[in-house]
Residue frames as qw, qx, qy, qz and C-alpha x, y, z in Angstrom:
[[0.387, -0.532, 0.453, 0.602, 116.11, 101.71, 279.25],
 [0.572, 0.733, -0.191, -0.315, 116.37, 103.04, 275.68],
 [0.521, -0.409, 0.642, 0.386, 118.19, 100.59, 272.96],
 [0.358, 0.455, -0.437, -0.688, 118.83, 100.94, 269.44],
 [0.697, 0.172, 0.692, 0.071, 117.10, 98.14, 267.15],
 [0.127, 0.288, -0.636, -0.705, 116.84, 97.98, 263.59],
 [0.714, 0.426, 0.278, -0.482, 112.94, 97.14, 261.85],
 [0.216, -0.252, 0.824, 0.459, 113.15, 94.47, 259.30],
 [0.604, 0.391, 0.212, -0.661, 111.23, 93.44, 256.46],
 [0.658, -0.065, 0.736, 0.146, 110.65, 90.19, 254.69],
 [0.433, 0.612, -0.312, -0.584, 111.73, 90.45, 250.85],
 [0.753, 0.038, 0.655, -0.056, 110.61, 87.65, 248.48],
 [0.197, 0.682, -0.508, -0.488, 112.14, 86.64, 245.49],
 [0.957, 0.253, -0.107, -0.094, 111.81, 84.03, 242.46],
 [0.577, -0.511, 0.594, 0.230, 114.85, 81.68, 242.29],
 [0.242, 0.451, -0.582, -0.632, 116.00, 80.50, 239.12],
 [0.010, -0.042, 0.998, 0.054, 114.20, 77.35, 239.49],
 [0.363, -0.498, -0.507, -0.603, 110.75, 78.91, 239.65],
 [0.498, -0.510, -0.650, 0.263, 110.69, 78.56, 243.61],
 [0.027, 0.872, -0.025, 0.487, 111.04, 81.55, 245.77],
 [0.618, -0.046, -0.395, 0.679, 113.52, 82.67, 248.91],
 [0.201, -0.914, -0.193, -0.296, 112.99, 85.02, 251.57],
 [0.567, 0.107, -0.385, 0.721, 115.24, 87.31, 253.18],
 [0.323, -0.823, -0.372, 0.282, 115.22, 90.44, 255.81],
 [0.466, 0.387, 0.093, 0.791, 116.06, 93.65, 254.80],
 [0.208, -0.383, -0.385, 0.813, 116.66, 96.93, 257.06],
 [0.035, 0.733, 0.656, 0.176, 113.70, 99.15, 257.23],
 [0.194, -0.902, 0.135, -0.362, 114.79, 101.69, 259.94],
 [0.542, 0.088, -0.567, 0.615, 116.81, 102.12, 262.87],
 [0.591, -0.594, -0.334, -0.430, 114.87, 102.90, 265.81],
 [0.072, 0.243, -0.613, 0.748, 115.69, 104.09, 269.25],
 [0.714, -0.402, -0.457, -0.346, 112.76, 101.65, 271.51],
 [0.419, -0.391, 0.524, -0.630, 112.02, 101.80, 274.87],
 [0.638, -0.020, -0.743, -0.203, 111.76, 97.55, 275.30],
 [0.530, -0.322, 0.551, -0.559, 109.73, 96.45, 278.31],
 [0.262, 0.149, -0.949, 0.094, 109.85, 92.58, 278.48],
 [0.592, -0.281, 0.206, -0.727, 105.94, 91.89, 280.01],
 [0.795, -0.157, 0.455, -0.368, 105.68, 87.98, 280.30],
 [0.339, 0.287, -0.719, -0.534, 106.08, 84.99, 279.05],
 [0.760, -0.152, 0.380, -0.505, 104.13, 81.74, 278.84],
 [0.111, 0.396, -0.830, -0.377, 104.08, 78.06, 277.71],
 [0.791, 0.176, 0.267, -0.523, 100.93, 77.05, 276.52],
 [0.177, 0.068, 0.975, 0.119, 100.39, 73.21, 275.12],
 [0.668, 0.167, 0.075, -0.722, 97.33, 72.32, 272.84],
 [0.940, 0.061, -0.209, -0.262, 96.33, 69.04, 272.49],
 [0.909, -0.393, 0.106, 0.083, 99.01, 66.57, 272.91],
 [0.601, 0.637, -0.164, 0.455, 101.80, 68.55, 271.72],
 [0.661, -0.032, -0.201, 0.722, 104.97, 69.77, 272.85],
 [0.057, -0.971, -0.018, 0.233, 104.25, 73.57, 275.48],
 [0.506, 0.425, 0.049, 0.749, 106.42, 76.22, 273.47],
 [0.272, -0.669, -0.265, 0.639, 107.94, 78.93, 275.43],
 [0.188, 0.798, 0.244, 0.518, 106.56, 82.64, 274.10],
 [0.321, -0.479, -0.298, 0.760, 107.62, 85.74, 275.56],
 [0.112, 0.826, 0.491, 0.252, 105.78, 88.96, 274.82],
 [0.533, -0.342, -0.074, 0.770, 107.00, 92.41, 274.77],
 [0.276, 0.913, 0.268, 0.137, 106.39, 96.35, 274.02],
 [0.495, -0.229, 0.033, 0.837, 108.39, 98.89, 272.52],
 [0.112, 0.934, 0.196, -0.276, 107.70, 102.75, 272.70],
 [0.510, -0.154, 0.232, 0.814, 109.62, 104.42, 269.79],
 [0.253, 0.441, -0.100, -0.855, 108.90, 107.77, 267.56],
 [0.762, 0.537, 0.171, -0.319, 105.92, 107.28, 265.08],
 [0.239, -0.281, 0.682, 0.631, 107.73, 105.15, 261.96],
 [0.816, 0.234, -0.041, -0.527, 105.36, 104.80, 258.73],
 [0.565, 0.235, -0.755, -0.233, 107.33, 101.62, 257.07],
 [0.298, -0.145, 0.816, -0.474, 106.23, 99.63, 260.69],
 [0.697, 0.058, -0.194, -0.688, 103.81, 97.46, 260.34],
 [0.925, -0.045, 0.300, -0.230, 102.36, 93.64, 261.43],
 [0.897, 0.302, 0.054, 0.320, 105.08, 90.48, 260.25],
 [0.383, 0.671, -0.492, 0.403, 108.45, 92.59, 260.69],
 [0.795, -0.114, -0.243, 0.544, 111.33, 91.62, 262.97],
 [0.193, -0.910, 0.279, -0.238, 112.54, 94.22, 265.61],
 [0.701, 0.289, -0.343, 0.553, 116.06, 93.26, 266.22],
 [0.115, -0.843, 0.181, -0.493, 117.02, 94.84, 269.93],
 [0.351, -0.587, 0.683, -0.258, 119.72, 93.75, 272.30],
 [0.171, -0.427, 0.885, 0.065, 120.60, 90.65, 270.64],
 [0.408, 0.390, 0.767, -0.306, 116.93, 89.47, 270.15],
 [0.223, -0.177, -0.700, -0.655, 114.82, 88.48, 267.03],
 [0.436, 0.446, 0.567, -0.539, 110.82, 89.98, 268.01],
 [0.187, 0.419, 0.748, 0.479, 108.15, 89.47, 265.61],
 [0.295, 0.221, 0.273, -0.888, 105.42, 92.64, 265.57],
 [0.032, 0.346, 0.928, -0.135, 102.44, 91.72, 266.32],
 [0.287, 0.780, 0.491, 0.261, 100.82, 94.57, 266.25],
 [0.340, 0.155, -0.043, 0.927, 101.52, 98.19, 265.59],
 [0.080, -0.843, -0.437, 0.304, 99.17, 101.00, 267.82],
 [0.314, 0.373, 0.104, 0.867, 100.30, 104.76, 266.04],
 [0.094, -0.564, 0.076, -0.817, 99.89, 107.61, 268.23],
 [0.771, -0.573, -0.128, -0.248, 100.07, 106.05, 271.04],
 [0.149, -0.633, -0.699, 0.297, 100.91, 106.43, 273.98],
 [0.065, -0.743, -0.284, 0.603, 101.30, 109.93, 272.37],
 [0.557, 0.796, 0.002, -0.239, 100.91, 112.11, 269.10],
 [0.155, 0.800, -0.575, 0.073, 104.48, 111.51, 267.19],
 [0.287, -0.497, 0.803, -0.160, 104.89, 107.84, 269.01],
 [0.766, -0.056, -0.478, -0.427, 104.04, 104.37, 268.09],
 [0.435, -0.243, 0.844, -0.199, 104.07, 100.81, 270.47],
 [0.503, 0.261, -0.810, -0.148, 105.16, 97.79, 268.79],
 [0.864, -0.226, 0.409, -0.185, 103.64, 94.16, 270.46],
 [0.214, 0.570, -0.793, -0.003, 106.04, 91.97, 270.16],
 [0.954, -0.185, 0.132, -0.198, 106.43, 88.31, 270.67],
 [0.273, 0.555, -0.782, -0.079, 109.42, 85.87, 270.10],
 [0.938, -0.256, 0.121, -0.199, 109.53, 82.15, 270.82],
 [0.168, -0.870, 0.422, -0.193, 112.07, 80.51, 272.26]]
């Protein structure tokens, strides 16, 4: 099923104190096919397992995409992981996704 999202991007700015502050600012709006492929909860050493879920979305080719943005779709904050371009066809990209949970 097709659902609109909206592609963020993390904008960083000085504060007046010399520190800095990030926010998220709309990139696009994007009509993504979101398939939901697993999730897991992996533990390393003697920590606390975190739950991950993993996830692709097929939308038209965007150029501002790219690794470190936030897809926003049906209520959900994904990170992209990575971006594939022309793929699975000329004109399309697929977004990996993760979130944790």
């Amino acid at each position: 099923m097709r659902v609109l999202a909206t592609l963020q991007a993390a904008v960083e700015t000085e504060t007046q104190f010399g520190g800095r502050t990030r926010t998220w600012s709309d990139v696009a709006d994007l009509w993504v096919e979101l398939t939901v492929r697993g999730a897991a909860e992996p533990a390393e050493g003697g920590l606390r397992p975190v739950f991950t879920e993993d996830a692709v979305a097929v939308s038209h080719d965007e150029p501002l995409a790219e690794q470190g943005q936030i897809l926003l779709a049906g209520g959900d904050s994904w990170r992209v992981v990575r971006v594939v371009r022309a793929a699975p066809k000329m004109g399309r990209m697929t977004l990996h996704l993760d979130r944790v949970t």
